[in-house]
C-alpha positions in Angstrom: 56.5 243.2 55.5 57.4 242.4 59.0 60.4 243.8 58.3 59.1 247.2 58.8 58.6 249.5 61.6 54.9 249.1 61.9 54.7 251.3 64.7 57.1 254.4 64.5 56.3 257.0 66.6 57.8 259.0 64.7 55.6 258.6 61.9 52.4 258.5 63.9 53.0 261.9 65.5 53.7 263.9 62.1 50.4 261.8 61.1 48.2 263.3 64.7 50.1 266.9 64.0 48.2 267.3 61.1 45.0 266.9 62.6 44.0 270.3 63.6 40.2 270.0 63.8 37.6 271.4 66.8 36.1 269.7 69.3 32.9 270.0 67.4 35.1 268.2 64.0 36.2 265.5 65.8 33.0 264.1 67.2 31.0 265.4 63.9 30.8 262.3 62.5 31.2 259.8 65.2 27.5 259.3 65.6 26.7 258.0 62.1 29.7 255.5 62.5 28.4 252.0 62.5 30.7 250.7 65.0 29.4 253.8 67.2 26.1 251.9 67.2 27.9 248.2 67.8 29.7 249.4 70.6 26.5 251.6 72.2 25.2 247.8 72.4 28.1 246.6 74.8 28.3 249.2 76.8 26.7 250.8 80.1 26.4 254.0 81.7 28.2 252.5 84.8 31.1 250.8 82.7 34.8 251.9 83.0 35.5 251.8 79.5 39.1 252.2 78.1 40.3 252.9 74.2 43.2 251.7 73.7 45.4 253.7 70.8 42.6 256.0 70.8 44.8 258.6 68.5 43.1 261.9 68.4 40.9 261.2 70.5 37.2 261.3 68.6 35.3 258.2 70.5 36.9 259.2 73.5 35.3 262.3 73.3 32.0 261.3 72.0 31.2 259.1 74.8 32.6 261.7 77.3 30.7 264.2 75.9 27.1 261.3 76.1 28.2 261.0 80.0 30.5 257.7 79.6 33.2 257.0 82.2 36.0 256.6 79.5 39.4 256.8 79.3 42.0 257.5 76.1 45.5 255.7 76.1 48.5 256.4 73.3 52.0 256.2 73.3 52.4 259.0 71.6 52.7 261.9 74.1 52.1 265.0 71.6 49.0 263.2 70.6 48.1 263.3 74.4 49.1 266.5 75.0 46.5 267.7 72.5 43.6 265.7 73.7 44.4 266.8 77.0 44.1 270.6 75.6 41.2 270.1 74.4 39.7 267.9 77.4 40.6 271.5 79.3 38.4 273.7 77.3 35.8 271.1 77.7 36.3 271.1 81.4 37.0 267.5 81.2 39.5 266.0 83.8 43.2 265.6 82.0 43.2 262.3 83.3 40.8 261.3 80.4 44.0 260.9 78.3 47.0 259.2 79.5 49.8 258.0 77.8 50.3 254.7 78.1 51.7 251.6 75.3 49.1 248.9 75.3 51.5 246.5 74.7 52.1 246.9 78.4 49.0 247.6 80.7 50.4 245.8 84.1 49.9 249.2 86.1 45.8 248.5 84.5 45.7 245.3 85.8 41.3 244.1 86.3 40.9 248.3 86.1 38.0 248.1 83.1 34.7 246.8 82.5 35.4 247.6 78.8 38.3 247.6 76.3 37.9 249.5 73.1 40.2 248.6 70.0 39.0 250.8 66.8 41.4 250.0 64.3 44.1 249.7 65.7 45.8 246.0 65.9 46.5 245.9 62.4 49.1 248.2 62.8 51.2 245.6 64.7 53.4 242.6 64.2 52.0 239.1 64.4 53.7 239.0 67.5 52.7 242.2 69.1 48.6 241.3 68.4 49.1 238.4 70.6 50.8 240.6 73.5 48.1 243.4 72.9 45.3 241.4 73.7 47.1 239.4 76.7 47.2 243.3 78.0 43.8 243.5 77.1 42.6 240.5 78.9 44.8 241.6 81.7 43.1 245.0 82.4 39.6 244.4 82.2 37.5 243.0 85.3 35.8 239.4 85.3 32.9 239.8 82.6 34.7 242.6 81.2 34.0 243.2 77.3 36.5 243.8 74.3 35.3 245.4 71.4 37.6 245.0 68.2 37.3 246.4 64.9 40.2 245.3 62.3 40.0 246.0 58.3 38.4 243.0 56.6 41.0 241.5 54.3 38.3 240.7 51.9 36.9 244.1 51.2 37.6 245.7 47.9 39.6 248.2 49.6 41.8 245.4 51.1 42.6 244.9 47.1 43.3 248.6 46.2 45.1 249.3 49.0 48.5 247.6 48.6 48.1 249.2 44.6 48.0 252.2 45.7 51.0 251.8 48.1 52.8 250.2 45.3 52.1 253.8 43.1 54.0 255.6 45.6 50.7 256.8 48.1 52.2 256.6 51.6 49.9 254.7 53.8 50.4 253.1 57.6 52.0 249.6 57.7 48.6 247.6 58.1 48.2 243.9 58.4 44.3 243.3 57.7 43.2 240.0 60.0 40.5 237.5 59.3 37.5 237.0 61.4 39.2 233.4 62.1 42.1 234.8 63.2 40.9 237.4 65.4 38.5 235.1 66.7 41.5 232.6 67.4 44.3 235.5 68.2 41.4 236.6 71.1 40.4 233.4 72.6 44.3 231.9 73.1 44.3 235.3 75.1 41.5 233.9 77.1 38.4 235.7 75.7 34.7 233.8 75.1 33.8 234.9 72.1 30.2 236.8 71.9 30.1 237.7 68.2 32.9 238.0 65.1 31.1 239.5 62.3 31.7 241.7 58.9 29.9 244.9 58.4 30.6 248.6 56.8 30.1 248.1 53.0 29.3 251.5 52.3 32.7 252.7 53.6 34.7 249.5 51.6 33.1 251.0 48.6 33.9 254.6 49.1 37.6 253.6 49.9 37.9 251.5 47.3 36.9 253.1 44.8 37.5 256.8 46.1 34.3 258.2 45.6 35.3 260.9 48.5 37.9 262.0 45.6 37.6 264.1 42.7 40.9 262.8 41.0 42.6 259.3 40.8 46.2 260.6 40.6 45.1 263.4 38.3 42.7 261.3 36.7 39.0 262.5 37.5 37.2 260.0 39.4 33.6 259.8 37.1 32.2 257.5 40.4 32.6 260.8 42.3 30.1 262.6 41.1 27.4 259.6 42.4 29.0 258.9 45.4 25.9 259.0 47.4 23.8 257.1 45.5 26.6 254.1 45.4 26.9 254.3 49.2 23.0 254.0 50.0 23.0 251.3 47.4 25.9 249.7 49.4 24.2 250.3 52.7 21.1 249.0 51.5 23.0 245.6 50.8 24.8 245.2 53.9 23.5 242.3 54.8 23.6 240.5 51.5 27.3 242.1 51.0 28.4 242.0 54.5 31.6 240.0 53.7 33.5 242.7 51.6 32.5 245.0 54.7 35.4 247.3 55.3 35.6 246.4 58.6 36.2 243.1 60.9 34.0 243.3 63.9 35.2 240.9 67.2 33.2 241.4 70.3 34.4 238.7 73.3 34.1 238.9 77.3 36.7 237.9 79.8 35.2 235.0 81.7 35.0 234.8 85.5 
């Protein structure tokens, strides 16, 4: 597996070309997002708050558009190029997206109060998370925050995943990390850990399972049909069920 190019750009811009959504798309759902909510409680109006890989651009523009002071960073300039265009129309300042490889943020150096990661270090080598976060600890302030959402490699979907790859569904090179290693990963960086939690079982149930699908490889999906049912249900029991969580929460501060 590490013999792979886990981060072609390539690859990643024929993924961001096919996005053609509105302003209005993007953001649509951003606001029922649990992580939305974990990240509202780490943040302030007065932060400088940075996403780091922040891809098409949806939380950047959600927490523009709610009055944040937050930029968007990818190396992928085509990806950039179309955030900025739609930054324009929004009369937003084109330097809300740069481009920028976060495995190199010396020009950022103590520039943030906040450092976003939303799924994004799994798409690295083992050796490139530990350089990402020594970035990351390197361009926030003293008591700056990083927020870090990885997939759970416990979740159901963490199981179905690597099946479906194997049946020929093409799918991101993704290493999923533990909430021990992330925890570990983040404080040889230098971080004090706040919180390293599990959460989302409603969306590692709708993943793995596919209830957002009608067909399973022309099979049809018969959990489809009571999809919404089997996501409250899963919602309901997020606290009981919060391990198989689709996602790997890590919230840590840079110390003074």
């Amino acid at each position: 597996m590490d013999k792979e190019v886990n981060l072609d750009k390539k690859k990643w811009m024929i993924h961001w070309e096919k996005q053609h959504e509105s302003f209005e798309r993007l953001i649509s759902d951003v606001d029922s997002l649990r992580r939305t909510q974990i990240v509202f409680r780490y943040i302030a109006k007065h932060d400088r708050i940075v996403e780091a890989g922040c891809g098409d651009g949806r939380f950047v523009f959600y927490f523009k558009s709610r009055g944040y002071d937050i930029v968007g960073i990818d190396y992928v300039r085509s990806v950039v190029a179309k955030c900025r265009e739609i930054a324009k129309k929004k009369n937003y300042s084109l330097n809300t997206f740069k481009v920028a490889d976060i495995r190199n943020l010396s020009s950022y150096r103590k520039t943030f109060d906040v450092y976003l990661s939303m799924g994004v270090l799994e798409h690295f080598r083992k050796d490139e998370q530990r350089i990402i976060l020594d970035n990351a600890y390197l361009c926030l302030k003293e008591k700056g925050k990083i927020i870090i959402t990885v997939p759970n490699l416990f979740s159901p979907w963490s199981v179905v995943r690597p099946v479906l790859r194997a049946l020929g569904k093409n799918m991101h090179y993704q290493r999923n990390i533990t909430k021990r290693k992330i925890k570990r990963l983040a404080e040889e960086a230098g971080f004090s850990t706040i919180s390293v939690f599990n959460a989302d079982v409603d969306i590692s149930f709708r993943m793995a399972f596919r209830l957002h699908r009608r067909d399973y490889f022309g099979i049809p999906n018969a959990l489809y049909y009571c999809r919404n049912q089997i996501e409250r249900l899963a919602a309901f029991c997020e606290r009981r069920l919060s391990a198989l969580g689709y996602n790997t929460y890590y919230i840590g501060s840079r110390p003074n």
